[in-house]
BAVEX-993143 format. One record per residue (C-alpha): x, y, z; residue number from 1. Coordinates in steps of 0.001 Angstrom, whole numbers, plus 500000, padded with zeros to 6 digits. Example, Ala and Ser with C-alpha at 12.3 -4.5 7.8 and 13.67 -1.06 7.14 Angstrom:
BEGIN
        X        Y        Z     i
   512300   495500   507800     1
   513670   498940   507140     2
//
This chain:
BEGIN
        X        Y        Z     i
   258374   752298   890543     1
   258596   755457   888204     2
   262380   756025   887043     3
   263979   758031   884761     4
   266472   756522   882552     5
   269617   757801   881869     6
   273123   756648   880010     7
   276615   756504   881641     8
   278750   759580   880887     9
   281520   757570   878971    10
   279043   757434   875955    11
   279499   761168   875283    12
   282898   761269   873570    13
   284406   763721   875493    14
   287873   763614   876244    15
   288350   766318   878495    16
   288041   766137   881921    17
   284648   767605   883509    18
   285386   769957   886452    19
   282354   768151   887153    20
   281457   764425   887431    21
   278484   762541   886757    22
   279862   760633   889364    23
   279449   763422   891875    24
   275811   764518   891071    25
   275393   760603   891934    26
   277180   760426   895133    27
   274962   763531   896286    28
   271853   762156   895117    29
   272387   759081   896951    30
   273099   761454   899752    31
   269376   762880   899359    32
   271526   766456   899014    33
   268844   767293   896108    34
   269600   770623   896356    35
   273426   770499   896013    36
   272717   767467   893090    37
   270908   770285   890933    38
   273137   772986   891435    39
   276427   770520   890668    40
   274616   769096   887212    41
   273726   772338   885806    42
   277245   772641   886371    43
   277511   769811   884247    44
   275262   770875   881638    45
   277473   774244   881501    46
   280253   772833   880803    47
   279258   770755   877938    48
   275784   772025   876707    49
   275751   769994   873690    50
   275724   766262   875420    51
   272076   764730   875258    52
   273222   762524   878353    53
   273851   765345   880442    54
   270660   766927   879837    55
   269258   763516   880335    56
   270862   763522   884170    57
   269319   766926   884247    58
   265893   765919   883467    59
   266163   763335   886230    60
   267769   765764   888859    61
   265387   768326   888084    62
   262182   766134   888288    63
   263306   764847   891914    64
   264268   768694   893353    65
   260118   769458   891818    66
   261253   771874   889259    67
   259451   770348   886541    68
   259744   773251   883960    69
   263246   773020   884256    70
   263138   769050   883525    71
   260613   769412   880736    72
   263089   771527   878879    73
   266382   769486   879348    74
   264310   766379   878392    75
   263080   768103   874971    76
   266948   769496   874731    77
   268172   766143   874875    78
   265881   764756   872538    79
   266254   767601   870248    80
   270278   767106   870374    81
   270390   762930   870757    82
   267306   761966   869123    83
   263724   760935   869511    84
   264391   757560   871523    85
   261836   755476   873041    86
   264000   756429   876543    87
   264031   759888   876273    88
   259789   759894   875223    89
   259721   757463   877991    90
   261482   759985   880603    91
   259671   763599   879002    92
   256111   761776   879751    93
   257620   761044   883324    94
   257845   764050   884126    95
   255066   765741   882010    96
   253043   763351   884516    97
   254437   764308   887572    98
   253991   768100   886731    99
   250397   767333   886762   100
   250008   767604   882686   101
   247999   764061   882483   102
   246989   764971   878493   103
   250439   765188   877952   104
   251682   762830   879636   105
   249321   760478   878029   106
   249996   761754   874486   107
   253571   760721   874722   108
   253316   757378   876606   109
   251495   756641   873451   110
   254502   757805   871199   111
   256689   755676   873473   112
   254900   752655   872648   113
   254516   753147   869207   114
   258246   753440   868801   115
   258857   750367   871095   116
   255713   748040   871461   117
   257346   745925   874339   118
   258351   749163   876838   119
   256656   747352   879870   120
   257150   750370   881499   121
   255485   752799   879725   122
   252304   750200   879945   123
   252836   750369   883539   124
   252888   754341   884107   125
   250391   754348   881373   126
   247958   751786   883604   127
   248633   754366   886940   128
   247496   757230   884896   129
   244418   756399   883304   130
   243668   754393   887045   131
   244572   758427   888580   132
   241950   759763   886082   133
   239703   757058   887065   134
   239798   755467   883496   135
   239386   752075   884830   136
   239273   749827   882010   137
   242239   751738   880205   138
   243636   751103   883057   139
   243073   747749   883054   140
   244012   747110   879415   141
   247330   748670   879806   142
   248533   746934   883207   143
   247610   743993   881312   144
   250001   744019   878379   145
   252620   745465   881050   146
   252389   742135   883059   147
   252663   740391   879546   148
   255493   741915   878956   149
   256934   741649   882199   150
   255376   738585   884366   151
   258081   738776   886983   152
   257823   742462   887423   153
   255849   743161   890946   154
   254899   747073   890200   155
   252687   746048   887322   156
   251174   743048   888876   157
   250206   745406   892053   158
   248408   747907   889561   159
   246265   745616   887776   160
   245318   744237   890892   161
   244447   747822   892214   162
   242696   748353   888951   163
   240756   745593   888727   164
   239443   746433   892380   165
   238730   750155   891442   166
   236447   748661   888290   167
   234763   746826   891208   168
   236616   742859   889797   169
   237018   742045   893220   170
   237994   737728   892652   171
   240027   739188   889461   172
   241580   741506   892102   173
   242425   739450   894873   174
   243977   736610   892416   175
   246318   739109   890893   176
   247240   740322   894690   177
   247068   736911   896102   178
   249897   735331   893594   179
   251908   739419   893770   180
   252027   738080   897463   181
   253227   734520   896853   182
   255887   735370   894006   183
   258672   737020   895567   184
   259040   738646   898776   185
   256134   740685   898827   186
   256032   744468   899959   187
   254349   746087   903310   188
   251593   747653   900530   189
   251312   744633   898618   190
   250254   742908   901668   191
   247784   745677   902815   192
   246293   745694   899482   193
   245682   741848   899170   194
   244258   741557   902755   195
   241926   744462   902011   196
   240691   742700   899074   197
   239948   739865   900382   198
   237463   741419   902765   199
   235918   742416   899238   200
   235081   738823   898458   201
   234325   737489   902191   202
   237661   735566   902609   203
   238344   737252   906082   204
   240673   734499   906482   205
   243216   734769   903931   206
   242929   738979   904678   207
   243810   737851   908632   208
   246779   736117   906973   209
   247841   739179   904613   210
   247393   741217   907810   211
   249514   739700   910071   212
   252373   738956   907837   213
   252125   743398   907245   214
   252293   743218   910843   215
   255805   742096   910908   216
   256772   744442   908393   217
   255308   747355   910194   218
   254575   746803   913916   219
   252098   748552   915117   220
   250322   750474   911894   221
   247054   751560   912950   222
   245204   750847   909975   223
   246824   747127   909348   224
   245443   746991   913162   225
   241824   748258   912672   226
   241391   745950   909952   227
   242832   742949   911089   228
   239939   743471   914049   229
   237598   743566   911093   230
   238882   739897   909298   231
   238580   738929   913141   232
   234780   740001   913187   233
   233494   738502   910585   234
   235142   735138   911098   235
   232935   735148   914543   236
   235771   735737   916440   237
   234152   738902   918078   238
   236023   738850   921669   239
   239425   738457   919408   240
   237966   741347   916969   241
   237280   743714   920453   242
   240833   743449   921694   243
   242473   744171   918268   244
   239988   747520   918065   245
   240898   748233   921732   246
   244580   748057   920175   247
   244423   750585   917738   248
   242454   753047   919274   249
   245590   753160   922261   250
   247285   754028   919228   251
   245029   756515   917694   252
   241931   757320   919676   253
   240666   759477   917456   254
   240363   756368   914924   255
   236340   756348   913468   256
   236847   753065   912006   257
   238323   751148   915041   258
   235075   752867   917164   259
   232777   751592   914626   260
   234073   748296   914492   261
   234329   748142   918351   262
   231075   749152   918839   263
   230005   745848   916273   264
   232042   743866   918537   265
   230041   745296   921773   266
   226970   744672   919970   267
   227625   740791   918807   268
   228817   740367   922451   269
   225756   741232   924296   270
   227133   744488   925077   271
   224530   746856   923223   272
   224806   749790   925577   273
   228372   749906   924838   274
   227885   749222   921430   275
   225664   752374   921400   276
   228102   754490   922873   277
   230738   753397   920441   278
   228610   754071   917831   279
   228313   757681   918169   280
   232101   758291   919433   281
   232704   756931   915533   282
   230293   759624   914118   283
   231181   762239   915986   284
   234583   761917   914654   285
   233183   760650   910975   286
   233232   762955   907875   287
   229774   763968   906675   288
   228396   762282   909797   289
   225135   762537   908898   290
   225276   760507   905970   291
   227273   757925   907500   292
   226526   754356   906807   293
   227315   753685   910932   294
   223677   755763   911488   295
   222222   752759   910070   296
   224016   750256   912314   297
   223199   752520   915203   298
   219643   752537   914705   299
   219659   749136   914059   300
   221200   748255   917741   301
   218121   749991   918943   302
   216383   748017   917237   303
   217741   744682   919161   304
   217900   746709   923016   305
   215142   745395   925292   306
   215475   748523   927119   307
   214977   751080   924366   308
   210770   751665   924492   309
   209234   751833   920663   310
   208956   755624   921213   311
   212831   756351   921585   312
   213484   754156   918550   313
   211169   755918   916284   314
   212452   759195   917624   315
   215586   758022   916952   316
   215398   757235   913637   317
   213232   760605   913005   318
   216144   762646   914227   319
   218350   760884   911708   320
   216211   761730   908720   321
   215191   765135   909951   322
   219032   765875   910515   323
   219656   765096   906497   324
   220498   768368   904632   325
   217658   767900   901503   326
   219034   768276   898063   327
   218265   770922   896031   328
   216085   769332   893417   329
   212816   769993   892211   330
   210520   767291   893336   331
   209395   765097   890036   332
   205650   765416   889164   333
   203681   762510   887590   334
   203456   763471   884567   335
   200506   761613   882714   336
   201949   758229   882924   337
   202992   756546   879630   338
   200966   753530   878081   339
   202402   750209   879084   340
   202522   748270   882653   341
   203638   750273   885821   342
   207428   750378   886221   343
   208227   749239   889575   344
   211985   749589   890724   345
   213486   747653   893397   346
   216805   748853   895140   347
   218244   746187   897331   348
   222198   745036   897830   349
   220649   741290   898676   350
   219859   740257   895784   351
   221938   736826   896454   352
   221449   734390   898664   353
   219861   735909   901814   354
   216844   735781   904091   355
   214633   737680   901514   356
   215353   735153   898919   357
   212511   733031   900781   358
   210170   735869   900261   359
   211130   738242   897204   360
   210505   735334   894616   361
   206853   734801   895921   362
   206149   738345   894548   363
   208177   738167   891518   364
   207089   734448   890241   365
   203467   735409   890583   366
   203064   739212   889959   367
   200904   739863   886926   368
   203697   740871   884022   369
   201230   742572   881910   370
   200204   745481   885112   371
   203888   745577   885752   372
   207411   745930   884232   373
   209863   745145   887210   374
   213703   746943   887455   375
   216238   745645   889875   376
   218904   748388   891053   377
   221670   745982   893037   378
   223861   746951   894780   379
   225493   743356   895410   380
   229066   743022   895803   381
   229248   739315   895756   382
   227176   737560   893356   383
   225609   734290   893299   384
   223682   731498   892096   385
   221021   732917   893488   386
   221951   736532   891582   387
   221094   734670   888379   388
   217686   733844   889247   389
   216941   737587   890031   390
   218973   738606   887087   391
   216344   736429   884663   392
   213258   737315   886840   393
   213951   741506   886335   394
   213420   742730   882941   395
   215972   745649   883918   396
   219000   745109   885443   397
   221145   747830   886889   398
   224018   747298   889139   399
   224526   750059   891015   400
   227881   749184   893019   401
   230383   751884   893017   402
   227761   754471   891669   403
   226809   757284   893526   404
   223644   758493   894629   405
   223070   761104   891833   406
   224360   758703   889136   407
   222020   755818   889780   408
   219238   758663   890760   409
   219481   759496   887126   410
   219505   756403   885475   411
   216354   756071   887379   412
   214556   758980   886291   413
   215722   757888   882341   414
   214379   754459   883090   415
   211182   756093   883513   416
   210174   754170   887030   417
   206700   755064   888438   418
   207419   753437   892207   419
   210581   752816   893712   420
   210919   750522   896548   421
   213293   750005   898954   422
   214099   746328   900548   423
   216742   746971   902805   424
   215998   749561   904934   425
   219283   750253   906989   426
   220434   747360   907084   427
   224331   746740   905629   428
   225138   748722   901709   429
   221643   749903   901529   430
   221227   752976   899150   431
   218667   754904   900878   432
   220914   757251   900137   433
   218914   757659   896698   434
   215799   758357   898132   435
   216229   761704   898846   436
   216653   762816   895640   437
   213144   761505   894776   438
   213919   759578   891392   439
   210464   758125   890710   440
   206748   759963   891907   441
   205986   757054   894567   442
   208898   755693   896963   443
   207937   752856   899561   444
   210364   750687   902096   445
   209310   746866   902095   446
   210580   743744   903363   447
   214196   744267   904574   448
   213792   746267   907552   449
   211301   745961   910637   450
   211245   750023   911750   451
   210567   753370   910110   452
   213488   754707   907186   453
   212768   758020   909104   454
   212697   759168   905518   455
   210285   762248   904336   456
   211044   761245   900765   457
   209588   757274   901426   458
   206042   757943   901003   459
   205068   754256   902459   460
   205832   751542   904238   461
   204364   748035   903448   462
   202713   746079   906374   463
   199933   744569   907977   464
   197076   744596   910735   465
   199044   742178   913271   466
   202701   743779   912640   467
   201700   747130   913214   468
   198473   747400   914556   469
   196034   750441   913308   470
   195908   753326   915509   471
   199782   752440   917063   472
   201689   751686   914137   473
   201159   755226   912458   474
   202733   757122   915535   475
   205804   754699   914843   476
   206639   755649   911244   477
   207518   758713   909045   478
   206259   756852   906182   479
   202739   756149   905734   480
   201531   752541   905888   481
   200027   750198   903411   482
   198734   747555   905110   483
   198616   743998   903182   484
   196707   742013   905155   485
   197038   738793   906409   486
   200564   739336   906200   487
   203059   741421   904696   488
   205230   738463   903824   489
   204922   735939   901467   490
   206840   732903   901565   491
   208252   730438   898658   492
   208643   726863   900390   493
   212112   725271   899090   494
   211218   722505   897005   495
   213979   720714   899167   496
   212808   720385   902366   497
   214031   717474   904601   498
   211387   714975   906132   499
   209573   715837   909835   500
   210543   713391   911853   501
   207111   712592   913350   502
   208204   710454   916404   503
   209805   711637   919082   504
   212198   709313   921281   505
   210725   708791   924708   506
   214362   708916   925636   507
   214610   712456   924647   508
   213949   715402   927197   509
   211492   717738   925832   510
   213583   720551   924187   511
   212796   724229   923711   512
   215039   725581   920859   513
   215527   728959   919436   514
   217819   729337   915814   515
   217831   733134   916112   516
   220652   735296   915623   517
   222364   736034   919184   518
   221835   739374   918909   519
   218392   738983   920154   520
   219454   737240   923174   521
   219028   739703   926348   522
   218863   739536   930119   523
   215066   739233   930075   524
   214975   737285   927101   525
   216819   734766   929451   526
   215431   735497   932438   527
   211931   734362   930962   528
   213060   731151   929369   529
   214839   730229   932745   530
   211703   730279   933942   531
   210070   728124   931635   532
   213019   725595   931935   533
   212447   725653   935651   534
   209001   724569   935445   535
   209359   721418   932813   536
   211391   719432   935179   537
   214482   717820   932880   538
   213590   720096   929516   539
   216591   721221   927953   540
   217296   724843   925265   541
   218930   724090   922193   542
   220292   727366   920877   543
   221816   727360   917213   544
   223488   731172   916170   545
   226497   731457   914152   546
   227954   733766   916676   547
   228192   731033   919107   548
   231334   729875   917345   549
   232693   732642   919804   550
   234086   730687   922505   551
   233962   733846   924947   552
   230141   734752   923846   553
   229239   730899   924250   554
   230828   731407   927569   555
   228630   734592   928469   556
   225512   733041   927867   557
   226267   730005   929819   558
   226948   732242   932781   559
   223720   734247   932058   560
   221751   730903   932122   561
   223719   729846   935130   562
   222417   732732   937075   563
   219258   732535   936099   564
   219354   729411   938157   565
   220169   726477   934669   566
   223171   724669   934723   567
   224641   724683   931495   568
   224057   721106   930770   569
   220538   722125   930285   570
   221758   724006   927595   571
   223261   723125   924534   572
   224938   725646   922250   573
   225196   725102   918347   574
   227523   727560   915824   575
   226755   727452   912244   576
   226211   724482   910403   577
   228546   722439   907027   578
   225504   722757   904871   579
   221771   724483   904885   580
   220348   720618   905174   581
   221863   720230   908202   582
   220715   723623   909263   583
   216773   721725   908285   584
   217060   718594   909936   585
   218557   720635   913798   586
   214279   721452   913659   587
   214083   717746   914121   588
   215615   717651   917499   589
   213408   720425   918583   590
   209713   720459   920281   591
   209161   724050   921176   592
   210769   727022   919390   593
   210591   729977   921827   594
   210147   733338   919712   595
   213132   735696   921799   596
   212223   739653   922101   597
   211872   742771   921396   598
   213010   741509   917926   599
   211232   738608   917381   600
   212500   736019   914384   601
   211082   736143   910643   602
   212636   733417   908753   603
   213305   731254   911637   604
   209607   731185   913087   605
   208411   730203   909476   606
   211803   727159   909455   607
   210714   726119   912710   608
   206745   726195   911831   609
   207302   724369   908018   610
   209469   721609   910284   611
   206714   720722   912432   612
   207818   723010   915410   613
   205239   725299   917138   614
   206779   728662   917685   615
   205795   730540   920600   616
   205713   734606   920545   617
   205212   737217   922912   618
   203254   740012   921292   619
   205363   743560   921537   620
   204263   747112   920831   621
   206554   747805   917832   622
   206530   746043   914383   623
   209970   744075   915329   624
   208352   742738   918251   625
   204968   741670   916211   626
   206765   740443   912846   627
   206306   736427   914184   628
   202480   736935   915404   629
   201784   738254   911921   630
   203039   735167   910738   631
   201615   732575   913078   632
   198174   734785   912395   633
   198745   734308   908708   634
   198655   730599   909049   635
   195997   730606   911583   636
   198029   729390   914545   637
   197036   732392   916682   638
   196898   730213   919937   639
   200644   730477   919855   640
   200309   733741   920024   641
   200698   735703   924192   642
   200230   739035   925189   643
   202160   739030   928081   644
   204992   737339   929814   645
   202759   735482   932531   646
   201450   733933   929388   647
   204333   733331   927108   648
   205497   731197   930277   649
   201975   729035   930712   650
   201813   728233   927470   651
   204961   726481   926732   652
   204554   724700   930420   653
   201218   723758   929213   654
   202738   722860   925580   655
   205774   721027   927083   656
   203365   718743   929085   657
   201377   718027   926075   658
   202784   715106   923991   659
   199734   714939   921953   660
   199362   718201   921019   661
   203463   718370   920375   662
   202726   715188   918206   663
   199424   716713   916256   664
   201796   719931   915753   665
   204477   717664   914210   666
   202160   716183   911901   667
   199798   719308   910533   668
   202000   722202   910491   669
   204143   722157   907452   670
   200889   721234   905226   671
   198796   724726   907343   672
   201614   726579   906722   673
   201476   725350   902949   674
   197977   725831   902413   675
   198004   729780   904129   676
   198061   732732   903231   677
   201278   732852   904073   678
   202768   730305   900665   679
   199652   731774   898478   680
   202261   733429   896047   681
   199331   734228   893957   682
   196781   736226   895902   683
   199814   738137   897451   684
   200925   739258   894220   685
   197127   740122   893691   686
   197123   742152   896509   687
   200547   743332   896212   688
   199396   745240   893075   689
   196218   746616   893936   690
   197766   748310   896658   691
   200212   749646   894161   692
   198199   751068   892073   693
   195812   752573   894435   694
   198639   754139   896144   695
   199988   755204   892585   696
   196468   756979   892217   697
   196929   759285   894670   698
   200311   760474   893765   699
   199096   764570   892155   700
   199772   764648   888704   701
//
């Protein structure tokens, strides 16, 4: 906390007595009469204008009553009368700060601490005013000599911490919070501020136990609430999560945050109408709506609804981009490109360990390094091991976290990038936001999204025959499509990979499993597999999603399966795994995978097909709905492949009743999935370029 410092009154060597006290401009202070304080130590001042420690009572009076002329003058009074002391500096850049005069203020913090090296508290207001002018790693030097100076002092601990979080150090952050918390009795914003840090790093446990303990400082704060929902959410605990949202929006309905995060909640729970509807109550009552990151998580429950047709979800995502006010740029033109290999840029905030990572490093172990010169712009919050492999596989590496738009729009341009492409789509801390302002000539979504950006300024979108058919795919997209055929993926096999168990135990029912996420789960998705479990007499559905640690969504489904006519012993329902070879070897207890929809899997059709597992698909009329036929096509397993539900249903009776087929499966597929296009890193990279640079060609120049 700020203070002024000022001396007792006996150190003034006056002997008579003071019509006023010092003791009386105390009492009144401690009173809150401001006011009355001022007025009685002018008084003061009056009476004996020459005493430094008067004028040093005034400075302090003054600063609190907001007259900060008035203090600035007593202060340079008293140190004109009493001397320059590190106390009196100390207390004029107090209130030079406070008045708003940050130079100043600065300036003599400095003196201060060249007078006295070991003033831990001029470090301290020193750190809060370079972290006010968003001088980060001032800030950061200086709230670390203050805590070196003072260990046991909480103010200085709680700024580094804050510091370190505004330079984006989130585990340097959250340590520093973590042991403010465990030192001493910690504060209400102590508390706030280590819980919301550890959502930074992904510890949404130790933030539910910051929150809670804030709780019972402060009963009922809204924003302690709405977060607390959030640690909830993301430790799976989604019905737990939907009743702490539900809490603070009694409290404060007109709370974006709590809607947002209730409308995750609705989503995660099967509830995607709902979730839709909360969606749009939090941007209607969102700042700068339109460039909301909730749009993105709005389109993207579209994406998921069986009853949304392909035509609403383009239109929905057209309206979204059409609604965006364009910047007021002039549109780069190629200018005649530079000698050298093509500068491609990839913007992407999972560059860690994530789904992609089975498909980026195809492309970037085989493309041709003489044609091209590859920049990473990351925006990844929480780096990894796998971070390190991207970090050595890009010659260029920007991170772009806590950068806006323009910023990393400009380093762009001065990086000289011919084709920037997008791999996330609008998926969670995407930066399409830097599309718009048309940094490089070509722009072009890949990989990370299965729909249209809605984007003008995206000029393509990467693809192929089977995900987005010619002649339908075209009337789904703003962008243009390149179409890489076989398939638009390419996939790295993990040199890991467990065994497939070849022979299955007679014992063993046959067993239809799905690993997808349970998002994709819907009425007809169950409806459909009911079905099939109705017509292989004793078959059983393994279903592995990590939401399905959520005792009341593991409930749900049951019941949905129960009407459907299954008992829920038929069923067996599997949360996430200890370890990802765990995750491998669940395949083994599996026969059939059956592909759910509209939103058919990606990395779990090519799991289930490299484990021996045939993966049946039902063939949709969108590219979400298509993304698993591409792959089975890839590989040449196309007989896994229906176009309609009758279909999707004979074939895994047929399949079910087949042991030798099941068996031949087991035995062949990891090697055709091997030997396909699909794992041929090479001749996508081939292809991957040459559609590059013919689209390059046609950019005007």
């Amino acid at each position: 906390m700020k203070k002024i410092i000022t001396r007792q009154a006996e150190a003034s060597g006056v002997t008579s007595v003071p019509v006023v006290t010092v003791e009386e401009v105390f009492e009144l202070l401690s009173a809150n009469a401001v006011p009355q304080a001022l007025a009685r130590v002018r008084a003061l001042v009056n009476q004996e204008p020459g005493n430094p420690n008067h004028l040093d009572l005034l400075t302090m009076v003054a600063a609190r009553a907001g007259v900060f002329e008035e203090a600035i003058g007593a202060c340079q009074k008293a140190i004109e009368l009493g001397g320059t002391t590190p106390e009196r500096l100390y207390n004029l850049a107090l209130v030079l700060q406070d008045s708003g005069n940050s130079a100043a203020a600065q300036q003599t913090y400095l003196r201060v601490i060249i007078l006295q090296p070991d003033f831990a508290l001029a470090f301290n207001n020193l750190g809060n005013l370079f972290l006010q002018q968003g001088w980060v790693a001032e800030s950061i030097a200086a709230f670390q000599k203050a805590v070196a100076l003072a260990p046991d002092w909480p103010d200085c601990r709680f700024g580094l911490g804050m510091a370190y979080r505004g330079a984006n150090r989130f585990l340097e952050a959250y340590a520093t919070l973590h042991d403010l918390c465990a030192m001493s009795a910690p504060k209400f914003e102590h508390l706030l501020a280590a819980g919301n840090t550890a959502l930074d790093i992904q510890e949404s446990q130790e933030a539910e136990r910051h929150f809670r303990q804030a709780l019972l400082m402060a009963p009922g704060h809204v924003s302690v609430m709405n977060n607390l929902g959030t640690a909830l959410a993301r430790q799976e605990r989604f019905f737990e999560a939907q009743e702490q949202f539900e809490l603070t929006l009694q409290s404060d309905p007109n709370h974006a945050e709590a809607h947002f995060g209730l409308a995750c909640c609705h989503e995660r729970l099967m509830e995607s109408a709902l979730a839709d509807e909360s969606y749009q109550q939090a941007l209607r009552l969102s700042p700068d709506a339109q460039r909301s990151p909730i749009h993105g998580n709005r389109l993207m429950n579209l994406i998921y609804r069986h009853d949304i047709c392909a035509a609403d979800v383009f239109e929905a995502h057209k309206a979204w981009g059409d609604a965006l006010v364009s910047p007021d740029i002039s549109l780069p033109r190629r200018s005649i490109r530079r000698p050298g290999p093509i500068r491609l840029g990839f913007v992407s905030p999972d560059l860690s360990y994530h789904s992609i990572s089975m498909v980026l490093p195809a492309l970037l172990d085989n493309i041709d390094r003489d044609r091209f010169a590859l920049a990473a712009y990351a925006e990844v919050k929480r780096p990894d091991a796998m971070t390190q492999y991207y970090q050595r596989s890009f010659q260029h590496w920007v991170n772009t976290v806590g950068h806006s738009a323009e910023a990393i729009a400009d380093q762009i341009r001065r990086d000289g990038i011919d084709v920037l492409i997008d791999l996330a789509g609008h998926t969670a801390n995407n930066r399409l936001d830097i599309f718009p302002l048309k940094p490089a000539p070509l722009q072009i979504t890949w990989l990370g999204y299965p729909a249209t950006t809605g984007l003008k300024s995206i000029d393509f979108r990467i693809t192929d025959s089977m995900a987005d058919s010619p002649g339908q795919g075209e009337g789904q997209h703003t962008e243009g499509l390149i179409r890489l055929d076989p398939c638009f993926l390419c996939l790295k096999l993990p040199h890991d990979l467990p065994p497939v168990l070849t022979g299955r135990e007679l014992s063993r029912p046959i067993t239809f499993g799905s690993f997808n996420n349970a998002r994709k789960l819907n009425p007809e998705v169950i409806a459909l597999w009911s079905s099939i479990l109705g017509k292989v007499p004793g078959s059983r559905l393994l279903l592995k999603a990590r939401e399905l640690a959520d005792e009341w969504l593991a409930e749900h489904i049951y019941k949905l399966f129960e009407a459907c006519g299954v008992p829920r012993h038929r069923v067996e329902l599997r949360s996430k795994l200890a370890d990802v070879l765990q995750h491998w070897n669940l395949y083994n207890e599996v026969d059939i995978a059956l592909d759910p929809f509209p939103y058919t899997g990606t990395i779990t059709t090519f799991e289930a097909l490299v484990m021996g597992v045939p993966v049946l698909t039902l063939l949709g009329d969108r590219h979400s709905a298509r993304v698993s036929a591409s792959i089975l096509h890839a590989i040449g397993a196309d007989e896994l492949i229906a176009n309609d539900a009758q279909t999707y249903v004979a074939k895994a009776v047929a399949l079910a009743q087949d042991p030798q087929r099941l068996a031949g499966y087991r035995l062949a597929l990891r090697e055709q999935v091997r030997n396909s296009a699909l794992c041929d890193g090479k001749a996508f990279a081939e292809r991957f370029g040459n559609a590059i640079e013919q689209a390059l060609a046609g950019v005007p120049g």
